[in-house]
VMD Tcl script that builds the backbone (N, CA, C; Angstrom):
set m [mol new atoms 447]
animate dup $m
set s [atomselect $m all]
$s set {name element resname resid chain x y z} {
  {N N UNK 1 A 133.867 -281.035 19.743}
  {CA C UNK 1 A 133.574 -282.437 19.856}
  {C C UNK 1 A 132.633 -282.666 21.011}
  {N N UNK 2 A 131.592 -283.869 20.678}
  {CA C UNK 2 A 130.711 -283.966 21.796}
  {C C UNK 2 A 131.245 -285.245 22.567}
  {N N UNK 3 A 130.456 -285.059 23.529}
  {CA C UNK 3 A 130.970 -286.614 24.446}
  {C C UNK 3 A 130.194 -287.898 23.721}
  {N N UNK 4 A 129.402 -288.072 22.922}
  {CA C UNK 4 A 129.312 -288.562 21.390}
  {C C UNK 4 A 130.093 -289.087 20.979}
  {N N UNK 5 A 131.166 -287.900 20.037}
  {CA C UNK 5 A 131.984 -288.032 19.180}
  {C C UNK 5 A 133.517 -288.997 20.189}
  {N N UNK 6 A 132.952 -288.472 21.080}
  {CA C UNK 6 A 134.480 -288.892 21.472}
  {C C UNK 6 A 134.275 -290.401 22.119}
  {N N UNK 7 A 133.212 -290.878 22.436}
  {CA C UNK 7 A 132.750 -292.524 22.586}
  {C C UNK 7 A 132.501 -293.103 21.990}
  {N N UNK 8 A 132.576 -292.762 20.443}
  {CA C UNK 8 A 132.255 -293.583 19.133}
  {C C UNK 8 A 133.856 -294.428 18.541}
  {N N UNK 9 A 134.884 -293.536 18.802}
  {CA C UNK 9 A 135.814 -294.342 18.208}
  {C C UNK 9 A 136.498 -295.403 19.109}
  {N N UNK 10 A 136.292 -294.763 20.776}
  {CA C UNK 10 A 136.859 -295.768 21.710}
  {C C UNK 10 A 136.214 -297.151 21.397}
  {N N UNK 11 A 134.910 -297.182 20.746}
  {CA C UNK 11 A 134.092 -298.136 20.628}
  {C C UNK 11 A 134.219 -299.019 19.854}
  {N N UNK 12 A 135.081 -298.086 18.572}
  {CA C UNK 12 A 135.486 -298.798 17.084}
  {C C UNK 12 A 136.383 -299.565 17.465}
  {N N UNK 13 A 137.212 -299.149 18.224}
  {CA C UNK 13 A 138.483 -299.734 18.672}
  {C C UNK 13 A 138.453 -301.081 19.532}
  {N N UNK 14 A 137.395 -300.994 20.259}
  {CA C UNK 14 A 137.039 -301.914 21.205}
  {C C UNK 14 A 136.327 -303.316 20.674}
  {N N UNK 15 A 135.703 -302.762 19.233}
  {CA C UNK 15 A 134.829 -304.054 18.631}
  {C C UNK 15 A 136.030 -304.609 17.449}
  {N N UNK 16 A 136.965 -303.762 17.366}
  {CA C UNK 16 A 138.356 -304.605 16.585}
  {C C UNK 16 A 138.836 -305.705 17.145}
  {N N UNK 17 A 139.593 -305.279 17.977}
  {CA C UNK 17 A 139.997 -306.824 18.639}
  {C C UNK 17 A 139.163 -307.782 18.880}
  {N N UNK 18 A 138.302 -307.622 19.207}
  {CA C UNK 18 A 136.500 -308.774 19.197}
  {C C UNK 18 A 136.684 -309.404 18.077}
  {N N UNK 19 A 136.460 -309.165 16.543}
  {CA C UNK 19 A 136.442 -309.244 15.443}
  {C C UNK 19 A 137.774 -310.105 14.966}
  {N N UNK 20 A 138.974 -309.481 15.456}
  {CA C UNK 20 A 140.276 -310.328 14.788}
  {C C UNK 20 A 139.911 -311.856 15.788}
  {N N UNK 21 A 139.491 -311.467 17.261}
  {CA C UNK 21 A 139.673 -312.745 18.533}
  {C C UNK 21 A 138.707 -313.451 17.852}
  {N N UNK 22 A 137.730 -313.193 16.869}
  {CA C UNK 22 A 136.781 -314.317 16.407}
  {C C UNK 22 A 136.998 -315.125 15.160}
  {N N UNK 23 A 137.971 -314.203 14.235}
  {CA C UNK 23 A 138.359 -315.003 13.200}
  {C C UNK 23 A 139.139 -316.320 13.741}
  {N N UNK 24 A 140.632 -315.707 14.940}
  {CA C UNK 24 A 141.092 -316.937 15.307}
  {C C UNK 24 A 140.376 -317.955 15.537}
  {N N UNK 25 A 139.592 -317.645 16.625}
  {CA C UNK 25 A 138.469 -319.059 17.356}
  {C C UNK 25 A 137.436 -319.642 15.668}
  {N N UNK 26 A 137.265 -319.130 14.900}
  {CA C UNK 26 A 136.751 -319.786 13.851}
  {C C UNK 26 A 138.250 -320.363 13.128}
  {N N UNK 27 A 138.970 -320.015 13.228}
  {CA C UNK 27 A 140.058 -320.848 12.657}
  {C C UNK 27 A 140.454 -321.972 13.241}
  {N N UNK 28 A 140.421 -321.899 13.993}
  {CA C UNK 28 A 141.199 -322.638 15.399}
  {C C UNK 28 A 139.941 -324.217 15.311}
  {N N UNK 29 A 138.452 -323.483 14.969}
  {CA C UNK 29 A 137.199 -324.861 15.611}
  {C C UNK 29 A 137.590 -325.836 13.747}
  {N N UNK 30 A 138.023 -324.334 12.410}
  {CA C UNK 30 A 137.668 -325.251 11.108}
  {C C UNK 30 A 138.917 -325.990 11.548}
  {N N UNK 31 A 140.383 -325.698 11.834}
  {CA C UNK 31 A 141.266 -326.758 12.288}
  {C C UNK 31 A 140.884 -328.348 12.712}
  {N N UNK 32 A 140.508 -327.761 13.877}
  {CA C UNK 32 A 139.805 -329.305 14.483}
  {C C UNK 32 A 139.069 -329.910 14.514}
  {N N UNK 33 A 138.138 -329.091 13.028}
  {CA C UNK 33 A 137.360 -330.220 12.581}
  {C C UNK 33 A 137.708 -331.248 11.413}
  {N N UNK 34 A 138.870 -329.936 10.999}
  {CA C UNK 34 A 139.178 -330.857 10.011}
  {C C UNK 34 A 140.202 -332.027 10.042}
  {N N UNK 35 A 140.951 -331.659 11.304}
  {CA C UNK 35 A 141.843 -333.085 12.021}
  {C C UNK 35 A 140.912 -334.419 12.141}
  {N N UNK 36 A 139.899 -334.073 12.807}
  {CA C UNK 36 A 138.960 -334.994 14.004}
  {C C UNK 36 A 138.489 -335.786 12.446}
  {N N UNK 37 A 137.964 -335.166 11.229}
  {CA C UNK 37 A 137.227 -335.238 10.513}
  {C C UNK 37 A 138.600 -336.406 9.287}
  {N N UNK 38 A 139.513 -336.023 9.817}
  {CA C UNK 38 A 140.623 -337.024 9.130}
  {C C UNK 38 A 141.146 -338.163 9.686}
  {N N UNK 39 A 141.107 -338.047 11.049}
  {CA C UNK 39 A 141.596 -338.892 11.678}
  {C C UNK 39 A 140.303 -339.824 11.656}
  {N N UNK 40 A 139.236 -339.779 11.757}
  {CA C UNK 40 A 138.365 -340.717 11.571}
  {C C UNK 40 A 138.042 -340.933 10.216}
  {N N UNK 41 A 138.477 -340.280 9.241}
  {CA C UNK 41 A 138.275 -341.258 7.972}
  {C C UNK 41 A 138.931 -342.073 7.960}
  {N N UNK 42 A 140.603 -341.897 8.674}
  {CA C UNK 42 A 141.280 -342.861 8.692}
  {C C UNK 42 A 140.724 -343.889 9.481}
  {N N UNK 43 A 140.222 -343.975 10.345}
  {CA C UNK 43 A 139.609 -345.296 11.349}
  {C C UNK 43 A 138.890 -346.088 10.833}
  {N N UNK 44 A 138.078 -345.254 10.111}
  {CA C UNK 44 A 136.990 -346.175 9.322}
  {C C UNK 44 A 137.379 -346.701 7.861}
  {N N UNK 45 A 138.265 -345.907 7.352}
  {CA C UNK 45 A 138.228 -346.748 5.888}
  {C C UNK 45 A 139.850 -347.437 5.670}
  {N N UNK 46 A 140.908 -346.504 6.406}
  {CA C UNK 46 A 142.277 -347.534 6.448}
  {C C UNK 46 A 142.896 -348.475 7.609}
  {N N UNK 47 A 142.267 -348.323 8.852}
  {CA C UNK 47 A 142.685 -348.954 9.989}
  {C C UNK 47 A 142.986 -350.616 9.692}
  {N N UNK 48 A 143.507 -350.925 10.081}
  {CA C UNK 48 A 144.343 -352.546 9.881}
  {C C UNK 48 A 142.943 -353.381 10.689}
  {N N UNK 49 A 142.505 -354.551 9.907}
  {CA C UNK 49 A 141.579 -355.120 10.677}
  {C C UNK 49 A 141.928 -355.959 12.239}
  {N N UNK 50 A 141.072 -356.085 13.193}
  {CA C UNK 50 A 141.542 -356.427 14.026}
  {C C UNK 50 A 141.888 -357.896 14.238}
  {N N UNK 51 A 141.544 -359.019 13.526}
  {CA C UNK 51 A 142.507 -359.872 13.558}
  {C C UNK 51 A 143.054 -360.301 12.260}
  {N N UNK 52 A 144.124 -361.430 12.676}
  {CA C UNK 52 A 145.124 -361.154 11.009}
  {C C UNK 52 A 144.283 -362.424 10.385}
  {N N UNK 53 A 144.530 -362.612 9.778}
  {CA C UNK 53 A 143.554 -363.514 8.054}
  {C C UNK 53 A 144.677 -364.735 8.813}
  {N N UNK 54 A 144.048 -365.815 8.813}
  {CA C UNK 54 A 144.113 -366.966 8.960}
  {C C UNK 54 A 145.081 -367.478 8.024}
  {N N UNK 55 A 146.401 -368.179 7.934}
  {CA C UNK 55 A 146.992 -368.479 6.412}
  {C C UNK 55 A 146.549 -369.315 5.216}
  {N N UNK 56 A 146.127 -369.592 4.508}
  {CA C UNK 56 A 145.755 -370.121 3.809}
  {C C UNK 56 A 146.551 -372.102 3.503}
  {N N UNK 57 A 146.097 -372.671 3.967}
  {CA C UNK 57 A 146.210 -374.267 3.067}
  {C C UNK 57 A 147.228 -374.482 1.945}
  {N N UNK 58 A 148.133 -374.670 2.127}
  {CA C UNK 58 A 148.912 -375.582 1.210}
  {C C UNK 58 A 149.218 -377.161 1.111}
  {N N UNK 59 A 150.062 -377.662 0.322}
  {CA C UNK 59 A 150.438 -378.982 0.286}
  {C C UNK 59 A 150.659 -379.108 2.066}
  {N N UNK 60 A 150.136 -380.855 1.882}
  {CA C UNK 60 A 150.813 -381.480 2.998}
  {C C UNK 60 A 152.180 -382.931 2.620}
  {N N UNK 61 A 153.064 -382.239 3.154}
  {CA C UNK 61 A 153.617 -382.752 3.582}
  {C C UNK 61 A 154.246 -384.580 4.389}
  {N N UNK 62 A 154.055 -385.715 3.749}
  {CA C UNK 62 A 154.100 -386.368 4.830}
  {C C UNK 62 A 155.659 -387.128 4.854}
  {N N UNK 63 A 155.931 -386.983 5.848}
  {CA C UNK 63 A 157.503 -387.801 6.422}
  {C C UNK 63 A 157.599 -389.116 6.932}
  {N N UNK 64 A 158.394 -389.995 6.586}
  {CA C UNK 64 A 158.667 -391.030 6.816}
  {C C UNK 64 A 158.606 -391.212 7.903}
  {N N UNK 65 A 157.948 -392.358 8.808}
  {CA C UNK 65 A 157.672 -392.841 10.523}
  {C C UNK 65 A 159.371 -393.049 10.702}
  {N N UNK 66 A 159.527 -392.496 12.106}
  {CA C UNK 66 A 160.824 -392.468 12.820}
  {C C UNK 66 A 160.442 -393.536 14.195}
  {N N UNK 67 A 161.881 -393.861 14.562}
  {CA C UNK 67 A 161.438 -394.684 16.245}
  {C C UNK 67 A 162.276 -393.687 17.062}
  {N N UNK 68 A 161.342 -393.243 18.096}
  {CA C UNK 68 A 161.851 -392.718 19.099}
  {C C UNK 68 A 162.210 -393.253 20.702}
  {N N UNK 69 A 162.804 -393.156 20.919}
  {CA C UNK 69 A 163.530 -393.759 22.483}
  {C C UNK 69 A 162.470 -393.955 23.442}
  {N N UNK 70 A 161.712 -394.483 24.013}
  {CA C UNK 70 A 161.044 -394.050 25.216}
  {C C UNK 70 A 161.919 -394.398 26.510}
  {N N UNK 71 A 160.977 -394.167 27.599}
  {CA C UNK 71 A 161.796 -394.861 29.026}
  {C C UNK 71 A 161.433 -396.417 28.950}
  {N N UNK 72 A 162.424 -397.166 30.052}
  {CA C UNK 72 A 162.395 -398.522 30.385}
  {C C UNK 72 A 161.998 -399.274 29.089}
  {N N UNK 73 A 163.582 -398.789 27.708}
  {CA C UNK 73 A 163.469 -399.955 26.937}
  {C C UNK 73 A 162.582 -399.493 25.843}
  {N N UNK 74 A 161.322 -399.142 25.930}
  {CA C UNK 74 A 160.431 -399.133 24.778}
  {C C UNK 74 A 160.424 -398.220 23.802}
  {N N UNK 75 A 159.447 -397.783 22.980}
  {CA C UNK 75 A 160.189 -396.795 21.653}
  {C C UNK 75 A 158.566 -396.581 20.827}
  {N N UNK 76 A 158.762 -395.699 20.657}
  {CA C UNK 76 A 157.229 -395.250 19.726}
  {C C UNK 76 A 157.663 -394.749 18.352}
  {N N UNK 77 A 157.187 -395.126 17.557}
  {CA C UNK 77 A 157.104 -395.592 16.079}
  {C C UNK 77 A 156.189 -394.411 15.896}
  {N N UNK 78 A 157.075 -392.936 15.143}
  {CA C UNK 78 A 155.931 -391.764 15.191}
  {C C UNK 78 A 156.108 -391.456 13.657}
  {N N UNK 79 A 154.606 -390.891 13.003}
  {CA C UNK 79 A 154.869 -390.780 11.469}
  {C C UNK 79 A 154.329 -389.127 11.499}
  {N N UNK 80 A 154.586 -388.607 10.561}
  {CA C UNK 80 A 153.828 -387.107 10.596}
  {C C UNK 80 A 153.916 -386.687 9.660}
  {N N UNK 81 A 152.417 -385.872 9.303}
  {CA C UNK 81 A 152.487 -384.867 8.096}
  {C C UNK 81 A 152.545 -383.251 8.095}
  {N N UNK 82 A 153.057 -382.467 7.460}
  {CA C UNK 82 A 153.186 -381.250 7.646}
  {C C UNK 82 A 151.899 -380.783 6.864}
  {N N UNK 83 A 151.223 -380.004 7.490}
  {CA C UNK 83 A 150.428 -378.708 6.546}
  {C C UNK 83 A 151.225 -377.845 6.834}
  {N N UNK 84 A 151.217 -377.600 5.252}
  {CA C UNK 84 A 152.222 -376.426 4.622}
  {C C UNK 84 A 151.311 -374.848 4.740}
  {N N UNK 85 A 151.564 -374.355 4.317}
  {CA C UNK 85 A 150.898 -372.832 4.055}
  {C C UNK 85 A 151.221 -372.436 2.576}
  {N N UNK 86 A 149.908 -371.480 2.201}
  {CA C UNK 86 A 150.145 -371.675 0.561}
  {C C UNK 86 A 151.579 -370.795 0.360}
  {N N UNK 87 A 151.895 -370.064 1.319}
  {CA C UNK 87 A 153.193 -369.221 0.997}
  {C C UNK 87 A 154.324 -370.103 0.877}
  {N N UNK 88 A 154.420 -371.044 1.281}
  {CA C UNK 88 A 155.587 -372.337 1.779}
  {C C UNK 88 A 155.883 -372.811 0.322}
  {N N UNK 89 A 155.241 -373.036 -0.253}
  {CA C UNK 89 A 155.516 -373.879 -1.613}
  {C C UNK 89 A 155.283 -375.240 -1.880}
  {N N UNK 90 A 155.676 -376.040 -2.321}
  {CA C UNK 90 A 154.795 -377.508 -2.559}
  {C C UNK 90 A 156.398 -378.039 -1.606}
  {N N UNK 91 A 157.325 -377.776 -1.540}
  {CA C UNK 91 A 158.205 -378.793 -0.676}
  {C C UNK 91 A 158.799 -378.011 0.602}
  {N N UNK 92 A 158.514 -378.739 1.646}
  {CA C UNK 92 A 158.634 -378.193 3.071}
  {C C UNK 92 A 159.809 -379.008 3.638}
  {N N UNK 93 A 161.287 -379.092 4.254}
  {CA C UNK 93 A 162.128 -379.555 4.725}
  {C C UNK 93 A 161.730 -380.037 5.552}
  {N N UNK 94 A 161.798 -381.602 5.907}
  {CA C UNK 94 A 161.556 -382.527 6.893}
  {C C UNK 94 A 162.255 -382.622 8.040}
  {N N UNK 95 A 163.747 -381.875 7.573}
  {CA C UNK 95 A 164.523 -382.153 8.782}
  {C C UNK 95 A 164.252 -381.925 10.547}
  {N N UNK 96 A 163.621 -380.202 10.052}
  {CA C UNK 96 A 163.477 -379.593 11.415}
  {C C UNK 96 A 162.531 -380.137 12.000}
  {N N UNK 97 A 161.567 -380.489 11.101}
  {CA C UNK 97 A 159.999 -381.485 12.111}
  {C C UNK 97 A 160.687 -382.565 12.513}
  {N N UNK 98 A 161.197 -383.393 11.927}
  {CA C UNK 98 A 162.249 -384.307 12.907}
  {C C UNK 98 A 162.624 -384.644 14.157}
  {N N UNK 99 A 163.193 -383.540 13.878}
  {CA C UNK 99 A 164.374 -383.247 14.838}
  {C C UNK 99 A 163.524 -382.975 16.276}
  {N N UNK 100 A 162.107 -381.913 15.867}
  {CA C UNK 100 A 161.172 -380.809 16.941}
  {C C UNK 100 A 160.946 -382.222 17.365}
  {N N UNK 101 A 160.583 -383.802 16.666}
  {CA C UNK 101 A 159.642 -384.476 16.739}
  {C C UNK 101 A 160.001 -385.413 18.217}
  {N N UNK 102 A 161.782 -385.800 17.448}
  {CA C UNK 102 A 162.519 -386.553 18.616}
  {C C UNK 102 A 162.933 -385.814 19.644}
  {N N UNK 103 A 162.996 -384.588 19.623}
  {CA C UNK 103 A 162.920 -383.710 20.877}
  {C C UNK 103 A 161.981 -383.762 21.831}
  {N N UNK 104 A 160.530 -383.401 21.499}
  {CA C UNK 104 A 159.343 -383.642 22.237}
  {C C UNK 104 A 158.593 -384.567 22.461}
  {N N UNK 105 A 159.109 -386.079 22.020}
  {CA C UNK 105 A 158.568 -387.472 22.482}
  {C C UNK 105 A 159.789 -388.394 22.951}
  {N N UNK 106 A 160.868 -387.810 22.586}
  {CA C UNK 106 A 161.859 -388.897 23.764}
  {C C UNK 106 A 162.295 -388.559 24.562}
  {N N UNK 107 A 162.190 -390.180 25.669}
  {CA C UNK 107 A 162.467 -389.793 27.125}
  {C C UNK 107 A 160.742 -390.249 27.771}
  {N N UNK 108 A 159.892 -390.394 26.994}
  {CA C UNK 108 A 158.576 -390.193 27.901}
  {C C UNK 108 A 158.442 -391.935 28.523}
  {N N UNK 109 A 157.313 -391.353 28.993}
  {CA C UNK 109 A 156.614 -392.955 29.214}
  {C C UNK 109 A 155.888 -393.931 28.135}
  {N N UNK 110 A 155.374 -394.874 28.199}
  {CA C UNK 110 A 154.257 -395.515 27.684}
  {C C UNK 110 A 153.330 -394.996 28.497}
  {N N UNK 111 A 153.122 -394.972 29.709}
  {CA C UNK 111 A 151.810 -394.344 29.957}
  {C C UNK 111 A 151.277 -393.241 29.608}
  {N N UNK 112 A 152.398 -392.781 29.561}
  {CA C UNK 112 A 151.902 -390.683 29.069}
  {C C UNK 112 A 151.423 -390.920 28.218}
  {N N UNK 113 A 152.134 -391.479 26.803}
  {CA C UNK 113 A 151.695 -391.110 25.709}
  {C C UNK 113 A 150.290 -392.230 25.574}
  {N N UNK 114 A 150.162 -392.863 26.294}
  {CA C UNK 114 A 148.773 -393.939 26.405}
  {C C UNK 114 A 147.537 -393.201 26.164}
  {N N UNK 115 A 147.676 -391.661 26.858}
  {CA C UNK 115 A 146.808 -390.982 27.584}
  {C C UNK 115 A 146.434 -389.810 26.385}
  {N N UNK 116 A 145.245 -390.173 26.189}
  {CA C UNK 116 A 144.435 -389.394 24.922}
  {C C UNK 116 A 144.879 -387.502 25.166}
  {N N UNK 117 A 144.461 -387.457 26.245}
  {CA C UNK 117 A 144.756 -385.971 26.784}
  {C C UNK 117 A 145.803 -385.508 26.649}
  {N N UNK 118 A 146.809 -386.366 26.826}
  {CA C UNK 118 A 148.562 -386.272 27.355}
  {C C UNK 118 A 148.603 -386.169 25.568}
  {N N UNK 119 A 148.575 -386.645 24.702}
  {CA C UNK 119 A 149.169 -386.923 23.422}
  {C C UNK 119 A 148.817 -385.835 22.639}
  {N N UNK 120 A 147.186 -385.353 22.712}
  {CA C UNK 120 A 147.037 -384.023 22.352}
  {C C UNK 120 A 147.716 -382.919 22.816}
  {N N UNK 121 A 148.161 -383.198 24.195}
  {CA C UNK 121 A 149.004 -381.932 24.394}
  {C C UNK 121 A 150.164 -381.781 23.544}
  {N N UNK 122 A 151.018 -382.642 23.696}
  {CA C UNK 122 A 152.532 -383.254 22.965}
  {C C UNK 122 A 152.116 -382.630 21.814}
  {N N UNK 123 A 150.942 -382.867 21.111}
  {CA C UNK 123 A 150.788 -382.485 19.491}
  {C C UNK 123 A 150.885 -380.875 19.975}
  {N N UNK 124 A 150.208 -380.229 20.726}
  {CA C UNK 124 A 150.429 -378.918 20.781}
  {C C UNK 124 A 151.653 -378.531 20.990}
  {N N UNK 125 A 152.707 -378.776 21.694}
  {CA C UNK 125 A 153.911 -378.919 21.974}
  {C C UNK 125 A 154.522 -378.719 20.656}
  {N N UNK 126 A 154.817 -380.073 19.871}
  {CA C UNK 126 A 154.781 -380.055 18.488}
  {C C UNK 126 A 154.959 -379.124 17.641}
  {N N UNK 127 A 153.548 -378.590 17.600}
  {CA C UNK 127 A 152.954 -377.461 16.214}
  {C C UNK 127 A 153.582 -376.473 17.002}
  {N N UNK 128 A 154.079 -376.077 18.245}
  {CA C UNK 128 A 154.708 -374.816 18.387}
  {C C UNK 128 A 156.161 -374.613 18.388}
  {N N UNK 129 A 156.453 -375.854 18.572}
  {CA C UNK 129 A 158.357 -375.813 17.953}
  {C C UNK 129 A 158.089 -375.859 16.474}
  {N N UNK 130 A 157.184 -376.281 16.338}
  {CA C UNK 130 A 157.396 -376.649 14.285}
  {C C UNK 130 A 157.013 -374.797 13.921}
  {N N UNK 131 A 155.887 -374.269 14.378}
  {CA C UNK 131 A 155.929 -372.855 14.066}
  {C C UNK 131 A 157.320 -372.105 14.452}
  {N N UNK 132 A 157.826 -372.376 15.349}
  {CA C UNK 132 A 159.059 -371.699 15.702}
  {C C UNK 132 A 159.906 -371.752 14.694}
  {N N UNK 133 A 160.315 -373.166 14.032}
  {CA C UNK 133 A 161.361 -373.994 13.279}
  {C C UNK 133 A 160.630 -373.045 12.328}
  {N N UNK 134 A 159.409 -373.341 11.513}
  {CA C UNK 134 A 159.481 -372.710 10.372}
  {C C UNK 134 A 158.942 -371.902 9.284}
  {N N UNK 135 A 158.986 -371.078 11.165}
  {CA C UNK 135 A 158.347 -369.178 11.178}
  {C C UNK 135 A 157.282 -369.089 9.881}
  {N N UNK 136 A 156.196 -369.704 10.622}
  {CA C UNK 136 A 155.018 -370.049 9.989}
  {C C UNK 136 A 154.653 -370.626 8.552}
  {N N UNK 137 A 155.594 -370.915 7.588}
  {CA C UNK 137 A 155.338 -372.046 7.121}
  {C C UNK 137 A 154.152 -373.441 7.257}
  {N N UNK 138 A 154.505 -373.826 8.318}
  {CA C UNK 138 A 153.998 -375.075 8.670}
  {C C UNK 138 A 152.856 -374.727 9.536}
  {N N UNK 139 A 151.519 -374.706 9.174}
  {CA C UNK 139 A 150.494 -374.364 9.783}
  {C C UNK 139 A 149.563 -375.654 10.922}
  {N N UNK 140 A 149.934 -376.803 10.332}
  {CA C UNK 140 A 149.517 -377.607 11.286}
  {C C UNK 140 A 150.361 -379.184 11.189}
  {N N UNK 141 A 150.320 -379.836 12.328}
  {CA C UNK 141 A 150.909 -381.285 12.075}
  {C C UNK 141 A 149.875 -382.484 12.541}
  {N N UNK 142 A 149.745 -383.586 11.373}
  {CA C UNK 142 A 149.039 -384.466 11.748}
  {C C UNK 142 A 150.011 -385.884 11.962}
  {N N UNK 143 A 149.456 -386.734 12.972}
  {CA C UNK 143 A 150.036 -388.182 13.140}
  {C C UNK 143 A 149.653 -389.241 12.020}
  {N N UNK 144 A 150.231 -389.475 11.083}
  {CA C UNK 144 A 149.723 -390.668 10.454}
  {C C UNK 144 A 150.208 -392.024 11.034}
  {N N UNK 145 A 151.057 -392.187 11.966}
  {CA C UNK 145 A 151.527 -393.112 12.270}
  {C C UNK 145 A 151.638 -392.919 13.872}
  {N N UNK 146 A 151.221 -393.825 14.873}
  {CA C UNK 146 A 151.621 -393.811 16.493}
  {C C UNK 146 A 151.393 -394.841 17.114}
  {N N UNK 147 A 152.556 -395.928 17.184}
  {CA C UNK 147 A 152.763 -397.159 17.457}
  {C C UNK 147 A 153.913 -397.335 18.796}
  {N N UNK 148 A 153.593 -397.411 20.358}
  {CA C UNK 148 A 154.193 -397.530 21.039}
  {C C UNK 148 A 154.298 -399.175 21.123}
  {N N UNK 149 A 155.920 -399.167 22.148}
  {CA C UNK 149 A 156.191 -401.171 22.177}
  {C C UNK 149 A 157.081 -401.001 23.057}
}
mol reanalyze $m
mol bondsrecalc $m
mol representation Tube
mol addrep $m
């Protein structure tokens, strides 16, 4: 044997493991491309949009004018209509708007509620006990009636 022969197989041996260490690392890059390459199909074609769809318009609703208590004596004469949501159905229970209604206007002043600013708030007030009451159902509330005395 020459010193040749005898550095040829140490050599064979040496470019083996090279060979298996490269299949892994090609396994290992088609892996993560093919994750990276899924996880962004998912982003782009199933991801949930980023805001939710607005509810859609149903019947409104309108309820008979109530008198509510004010301070020192006086009383406001309040009427209201419900916008429904098309999921709600054509009849929406009056009770709980009611109830949200004489909750969040008695007790006040005549001046408060005098006050253009002040009354829009109250309406916001309002539409968020009425969303509470009836876990979205009721998408908006209008005044048809607002008679203080």
């Amino acid at each position: 044997m020459s010193v040749v022969d005898i550095a040829k197989p140490a050599d064979t041996e040496a470019a083996a493991p090279a060979k298996k260490g490269g299949k892994k690392k090609l396994l290992v890059v088609v892996l993560l491309v093919a994750l990276l390459g899924g996880g962004g199909g998912y982003w782009f074609l199933l991801k949930p949009s980023g805001e939710p769809k607005a509810p859609e318009p149903g019947a409104v609703v309108t309820l008979e004018p109530i008198q509510v208590n004010l301070t020192d004596g006086h009383y406001l004469r309040i009427g209201i209509a419900l916008q429904a949501s098309k999921d709600a159905g054509e009849e929406v229970d009056g009770s709980k708007a009611l109830d949200a209604t004489i909750e969040t206007f008695s007790g006040r002043s005549m001046d408060e509620l005098g006050r253009g600013a002040m009354r829009e708030k109250l309406r916001k007030v309002l539409e968020h006990r009425l969303d509470e009451a009836y876990e979205g159902e009721v998408i908006g509330v209008y005044f048809t009636d607002f008679v203080t005395q």
